[in-house]
C-alpha positions as protocol buffer text, in pm:
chain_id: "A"
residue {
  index: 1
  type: UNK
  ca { x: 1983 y: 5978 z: 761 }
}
residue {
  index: 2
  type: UNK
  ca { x: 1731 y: 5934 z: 1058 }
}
residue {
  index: 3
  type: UNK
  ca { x: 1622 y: 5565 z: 1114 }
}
residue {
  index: 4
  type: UNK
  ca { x: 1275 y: 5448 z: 1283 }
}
residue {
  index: 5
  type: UNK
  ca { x: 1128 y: 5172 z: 1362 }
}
residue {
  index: 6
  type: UNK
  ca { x: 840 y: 5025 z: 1300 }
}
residue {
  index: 7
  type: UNK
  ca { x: 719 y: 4746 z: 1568 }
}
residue {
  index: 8
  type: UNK
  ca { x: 360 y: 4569 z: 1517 }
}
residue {
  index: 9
  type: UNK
  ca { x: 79 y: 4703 z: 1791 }
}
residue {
  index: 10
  type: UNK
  ca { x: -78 y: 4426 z: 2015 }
}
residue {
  index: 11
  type: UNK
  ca { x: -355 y: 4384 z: 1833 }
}
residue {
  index: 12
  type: UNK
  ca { x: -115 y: 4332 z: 1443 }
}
residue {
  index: 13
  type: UNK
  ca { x: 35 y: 4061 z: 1706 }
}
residue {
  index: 14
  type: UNK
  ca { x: -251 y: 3915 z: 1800 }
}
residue {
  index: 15
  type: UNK
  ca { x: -455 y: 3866 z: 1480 }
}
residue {
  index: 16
  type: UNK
  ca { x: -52 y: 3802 z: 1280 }
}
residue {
  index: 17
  type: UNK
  ca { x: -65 y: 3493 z: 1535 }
}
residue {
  index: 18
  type: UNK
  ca { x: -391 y: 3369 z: 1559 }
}
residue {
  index: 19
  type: UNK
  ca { x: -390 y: 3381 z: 1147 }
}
residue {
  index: 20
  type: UNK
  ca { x: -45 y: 3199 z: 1132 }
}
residue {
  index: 21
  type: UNK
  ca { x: -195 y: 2932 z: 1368 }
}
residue {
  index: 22
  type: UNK
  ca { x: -571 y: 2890 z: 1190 }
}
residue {
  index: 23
  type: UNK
  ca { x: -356 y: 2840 z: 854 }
}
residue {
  index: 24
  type: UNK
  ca { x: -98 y: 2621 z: 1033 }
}
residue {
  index: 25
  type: UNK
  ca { x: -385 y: 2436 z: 1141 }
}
residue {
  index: 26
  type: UNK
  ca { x: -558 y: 2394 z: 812 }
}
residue {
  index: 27
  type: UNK
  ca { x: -226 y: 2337 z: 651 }
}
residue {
  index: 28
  type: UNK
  ca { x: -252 y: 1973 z: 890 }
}
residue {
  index: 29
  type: UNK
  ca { x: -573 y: 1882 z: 795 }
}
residue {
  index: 30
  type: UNK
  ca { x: -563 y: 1967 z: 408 }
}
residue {
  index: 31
  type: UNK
  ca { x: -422 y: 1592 z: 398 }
}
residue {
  index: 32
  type: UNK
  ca { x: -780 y: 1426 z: 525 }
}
residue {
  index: 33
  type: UNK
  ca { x: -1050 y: 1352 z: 254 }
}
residue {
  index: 34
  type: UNK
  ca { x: -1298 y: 1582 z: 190 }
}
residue {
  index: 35
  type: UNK
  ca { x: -1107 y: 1916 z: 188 }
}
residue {
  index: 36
  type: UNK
  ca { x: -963 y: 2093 z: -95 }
}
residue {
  index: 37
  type: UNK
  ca { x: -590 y: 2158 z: -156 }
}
residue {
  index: 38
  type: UNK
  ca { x: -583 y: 2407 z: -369 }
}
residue {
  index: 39
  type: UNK
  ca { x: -715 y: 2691 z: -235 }
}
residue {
  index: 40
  type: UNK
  ca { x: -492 y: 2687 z: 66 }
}
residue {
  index: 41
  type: UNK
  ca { x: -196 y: 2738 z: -164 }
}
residue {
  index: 42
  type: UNK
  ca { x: -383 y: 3073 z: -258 }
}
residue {
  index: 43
  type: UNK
  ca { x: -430 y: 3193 z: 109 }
}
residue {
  index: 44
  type: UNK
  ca { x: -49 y: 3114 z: 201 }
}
residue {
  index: 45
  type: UNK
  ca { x: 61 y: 3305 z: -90 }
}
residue {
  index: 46
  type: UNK
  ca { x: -124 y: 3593 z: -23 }
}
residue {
  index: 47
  type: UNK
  ca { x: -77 y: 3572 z: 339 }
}
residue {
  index: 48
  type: UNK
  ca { x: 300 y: 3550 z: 267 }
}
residue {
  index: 49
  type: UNK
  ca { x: 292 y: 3847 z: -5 }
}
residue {
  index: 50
  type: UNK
  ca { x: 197 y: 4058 z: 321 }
}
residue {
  index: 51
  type: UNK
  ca { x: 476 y: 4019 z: 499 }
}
residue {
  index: 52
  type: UNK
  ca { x: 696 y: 4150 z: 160 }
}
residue {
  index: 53
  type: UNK
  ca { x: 457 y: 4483 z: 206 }
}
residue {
  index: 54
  type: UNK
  ca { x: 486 y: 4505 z: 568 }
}
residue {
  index: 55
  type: UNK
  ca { x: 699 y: 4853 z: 663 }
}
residue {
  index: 56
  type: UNK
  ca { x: 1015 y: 4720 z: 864 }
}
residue {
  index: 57
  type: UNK
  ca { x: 1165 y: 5049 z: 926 }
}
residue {
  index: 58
  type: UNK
  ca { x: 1128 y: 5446 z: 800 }
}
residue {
  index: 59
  type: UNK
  ca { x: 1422 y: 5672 z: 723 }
}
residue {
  index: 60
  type: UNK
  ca { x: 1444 y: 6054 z: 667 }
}
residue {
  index: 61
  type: UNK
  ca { x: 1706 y: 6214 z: 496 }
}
residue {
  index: 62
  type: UNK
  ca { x: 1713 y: 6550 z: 293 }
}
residue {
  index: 63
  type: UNK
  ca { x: 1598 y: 6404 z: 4 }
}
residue {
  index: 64
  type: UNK
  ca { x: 1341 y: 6157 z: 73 }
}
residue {
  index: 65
  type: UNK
  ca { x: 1134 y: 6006 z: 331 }
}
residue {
  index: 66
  type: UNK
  ca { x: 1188 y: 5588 z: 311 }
}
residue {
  index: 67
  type: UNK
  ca { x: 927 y: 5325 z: 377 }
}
residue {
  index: 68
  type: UNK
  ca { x: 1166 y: 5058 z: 388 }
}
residue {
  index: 69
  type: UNK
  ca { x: 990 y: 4664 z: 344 }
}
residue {
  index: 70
  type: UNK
  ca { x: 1111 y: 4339 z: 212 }
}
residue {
  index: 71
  type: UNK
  ca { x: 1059 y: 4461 z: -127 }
}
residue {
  index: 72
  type: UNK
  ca { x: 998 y: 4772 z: -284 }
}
residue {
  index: 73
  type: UNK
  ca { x: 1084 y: 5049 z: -71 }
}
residue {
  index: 74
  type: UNK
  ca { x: 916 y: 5382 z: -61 }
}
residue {
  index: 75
  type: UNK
  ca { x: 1039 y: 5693 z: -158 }
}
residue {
  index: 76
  type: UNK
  ca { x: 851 y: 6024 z: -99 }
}
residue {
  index: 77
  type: UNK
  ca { x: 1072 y: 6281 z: -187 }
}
residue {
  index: 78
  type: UNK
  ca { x: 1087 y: 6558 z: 83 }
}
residue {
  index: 79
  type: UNK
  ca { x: 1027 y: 6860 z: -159 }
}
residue {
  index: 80
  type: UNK
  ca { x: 710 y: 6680 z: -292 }
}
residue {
  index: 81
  type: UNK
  ca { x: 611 y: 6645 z: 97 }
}
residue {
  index: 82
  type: UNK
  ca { x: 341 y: 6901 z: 195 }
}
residue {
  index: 83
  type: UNK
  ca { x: 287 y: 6871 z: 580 }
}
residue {
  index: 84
  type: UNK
  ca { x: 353 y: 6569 z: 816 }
}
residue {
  index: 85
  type: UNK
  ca { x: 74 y: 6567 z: 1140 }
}
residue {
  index: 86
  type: UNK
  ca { x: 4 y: 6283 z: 1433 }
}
residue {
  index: 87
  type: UNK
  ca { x: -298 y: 6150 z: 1361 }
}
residue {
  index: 88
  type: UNK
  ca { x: -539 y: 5904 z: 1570 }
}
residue {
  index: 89
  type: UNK
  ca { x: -754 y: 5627 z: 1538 }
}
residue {
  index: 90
  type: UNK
  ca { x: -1060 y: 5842 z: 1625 }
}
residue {
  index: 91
  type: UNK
  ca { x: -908 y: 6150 z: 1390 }
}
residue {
  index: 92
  type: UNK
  ca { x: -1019 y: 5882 z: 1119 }
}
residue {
  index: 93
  type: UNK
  ca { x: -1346 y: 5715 z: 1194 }
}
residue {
  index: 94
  type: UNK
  ca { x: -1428 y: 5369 z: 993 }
}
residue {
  index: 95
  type: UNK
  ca { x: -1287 y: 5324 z: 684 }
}
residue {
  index: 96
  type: UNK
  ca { x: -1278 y: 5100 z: 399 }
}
residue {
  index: 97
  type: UNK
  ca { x: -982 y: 4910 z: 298 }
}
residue {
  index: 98
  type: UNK
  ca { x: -857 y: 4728 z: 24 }
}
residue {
  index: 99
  type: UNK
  ca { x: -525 y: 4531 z: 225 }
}
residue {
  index: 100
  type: UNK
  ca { x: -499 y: 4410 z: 537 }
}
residue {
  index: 101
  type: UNK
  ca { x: -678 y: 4523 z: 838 }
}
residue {
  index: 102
  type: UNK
  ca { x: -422 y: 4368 z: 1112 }
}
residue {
  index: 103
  type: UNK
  ca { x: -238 y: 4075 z: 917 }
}
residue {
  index: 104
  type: UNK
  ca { x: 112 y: 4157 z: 944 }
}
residue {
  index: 105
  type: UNK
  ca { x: 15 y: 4547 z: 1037 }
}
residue {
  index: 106
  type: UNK
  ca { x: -260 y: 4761 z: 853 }
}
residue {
  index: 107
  type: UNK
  ca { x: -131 y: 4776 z: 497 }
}
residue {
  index: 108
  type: UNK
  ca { x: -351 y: 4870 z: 156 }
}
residue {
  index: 109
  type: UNK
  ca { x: -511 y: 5182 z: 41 }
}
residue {
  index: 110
  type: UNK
  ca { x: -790 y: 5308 z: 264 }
}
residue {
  index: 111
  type: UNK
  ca { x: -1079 y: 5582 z: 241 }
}
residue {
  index: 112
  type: UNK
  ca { x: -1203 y: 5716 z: 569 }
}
residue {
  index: 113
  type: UNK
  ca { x: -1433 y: 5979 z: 547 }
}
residue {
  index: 114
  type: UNK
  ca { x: -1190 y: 6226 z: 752 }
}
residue {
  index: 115
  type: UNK
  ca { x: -949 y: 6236 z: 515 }
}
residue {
  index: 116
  type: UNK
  ca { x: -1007 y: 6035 z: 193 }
}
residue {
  index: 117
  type: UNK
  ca { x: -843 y: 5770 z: -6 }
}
residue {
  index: 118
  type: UNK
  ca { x: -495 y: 5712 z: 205 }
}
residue {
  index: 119
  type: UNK
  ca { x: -188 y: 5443 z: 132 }
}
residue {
  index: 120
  type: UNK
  ca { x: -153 y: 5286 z: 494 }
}
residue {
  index: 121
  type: UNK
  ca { x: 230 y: 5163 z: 593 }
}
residue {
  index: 122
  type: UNK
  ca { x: 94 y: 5126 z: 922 }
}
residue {
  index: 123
  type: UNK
  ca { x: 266 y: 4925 z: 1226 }
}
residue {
  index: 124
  type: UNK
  ca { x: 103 y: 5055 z: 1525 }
}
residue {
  index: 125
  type: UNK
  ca { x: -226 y: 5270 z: 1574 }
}
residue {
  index: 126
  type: UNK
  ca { x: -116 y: 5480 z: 1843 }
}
residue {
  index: 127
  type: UNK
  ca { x: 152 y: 5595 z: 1649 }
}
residue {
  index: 128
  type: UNK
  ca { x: 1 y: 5722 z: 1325 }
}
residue {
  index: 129
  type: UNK
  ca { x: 159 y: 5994 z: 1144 }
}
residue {
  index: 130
  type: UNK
  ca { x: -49 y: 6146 z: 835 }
}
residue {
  index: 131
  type: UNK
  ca { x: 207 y: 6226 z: 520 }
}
residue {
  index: 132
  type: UNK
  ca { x: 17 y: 6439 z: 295 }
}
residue {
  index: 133
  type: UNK
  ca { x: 182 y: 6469 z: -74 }
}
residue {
  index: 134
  type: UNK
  ca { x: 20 y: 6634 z: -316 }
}
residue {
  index: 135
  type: UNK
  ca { x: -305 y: 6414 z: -385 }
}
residue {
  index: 136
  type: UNK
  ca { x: -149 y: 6146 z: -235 }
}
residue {
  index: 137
  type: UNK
  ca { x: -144 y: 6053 z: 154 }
}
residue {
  index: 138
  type: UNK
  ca { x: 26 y: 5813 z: 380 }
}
residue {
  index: 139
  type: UNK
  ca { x: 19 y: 5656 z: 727 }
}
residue {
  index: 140
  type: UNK
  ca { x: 295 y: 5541 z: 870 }
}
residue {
  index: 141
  type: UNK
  ca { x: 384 y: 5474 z: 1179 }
}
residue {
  index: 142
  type: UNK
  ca { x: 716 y: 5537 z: 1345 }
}
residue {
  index: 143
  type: UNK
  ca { x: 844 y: 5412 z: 1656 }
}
residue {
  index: 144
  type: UNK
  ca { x: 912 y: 5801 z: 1758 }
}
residue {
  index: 145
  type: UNK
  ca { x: 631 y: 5967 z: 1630 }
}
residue {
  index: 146
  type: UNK
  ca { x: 689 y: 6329 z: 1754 }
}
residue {
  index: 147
  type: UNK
  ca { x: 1048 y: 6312 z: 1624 }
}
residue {
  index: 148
  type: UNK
  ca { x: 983 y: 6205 z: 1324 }
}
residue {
  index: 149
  type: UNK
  ca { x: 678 y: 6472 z: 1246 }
}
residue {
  index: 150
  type: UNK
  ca { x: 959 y: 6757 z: 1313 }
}
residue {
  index: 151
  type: UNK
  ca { x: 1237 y: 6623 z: 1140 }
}
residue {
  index: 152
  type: UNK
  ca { x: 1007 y: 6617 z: 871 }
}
residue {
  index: 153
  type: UNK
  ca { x: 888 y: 6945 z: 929 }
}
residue {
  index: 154
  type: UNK
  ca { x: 1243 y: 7099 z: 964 }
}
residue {
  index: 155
  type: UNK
  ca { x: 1319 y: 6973 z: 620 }
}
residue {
  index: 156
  type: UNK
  ca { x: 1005 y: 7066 z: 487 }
}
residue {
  index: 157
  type: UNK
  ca { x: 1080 y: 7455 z: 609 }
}
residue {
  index: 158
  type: UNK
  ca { x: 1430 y: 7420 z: 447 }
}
residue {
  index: 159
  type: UNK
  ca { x: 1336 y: 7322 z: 103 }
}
């Protein structure tokens, strides 16, 4: 089994932290009269349910690929797996989403006119791979991009 990383882009940084710190901030000033308690509650628990979703690491073995995270890992089994391309931001054009656009990387299920509906697992834009399955697609993005598009492809040729 063949281990990858998956490391947040600058931008995933940037908004992750500027997020954290507008809640934090709230958070301090839920306390004075005048604001309302409960719906903070909501955001932090929504805000914290995307870190459970956020990829950590992939794996390929010869029987699936892994989108490893908090909870739930991924399995897309390798002789389900019908090509595996690099893919770029301008490859995809705008898209909508339903998930999160930068929070904690680009997670959700997104349609981009390119391509279609798409399940992002996404770390870092400039390392996009494109996992097509079936009618199902993914984006992920490994820390070694290249090597992880043939490994995929070698398996795919030997199944």
């Amino acid at each position: 089994m063949r281990t990858y990383a998956a490391k947040l882009d600058i931008l995933a940084i940037i908004i992750t932290i500027c997020v954290t710190g507008l809640v934090g901030l709230t958070m301090y000033h839920v306390g004075r009269p005048g604001l309302a308690e409960p719906w903070i509650w909501v955001v932090i628990i929504v805000l914290g349910g995307c870190y459970f979703f956020m990829p950590t690491s992939y794996a390929v073995d010869n029987e699936a690929i892994e989108i490893i995270r908090p909870i739930n890992t991924i399995l897309i089994p390798v002789n389900e797996v019908l090509s595996a391309e690099r893919i770029s931001v301008s490859d995809l054009g705008f898209g909508f989403r339903i998930g999160s656009g930068g929070f904690m990387g680009y997670l959700g299920l997104f349609r981009y006119p390119a391509i279609g509906w798409v399940r992002m697992h996404c770390t870092d834009r400039s390392k996009m791979v494109l996992i097509k399955r079936g009618r199902k697609q993914y984006i992920i993005s490994p820390e070694e991009p290249d090597a992880f598009v043939e490994n995929v492809k070698a398996l795919i040729l030997n199944k």
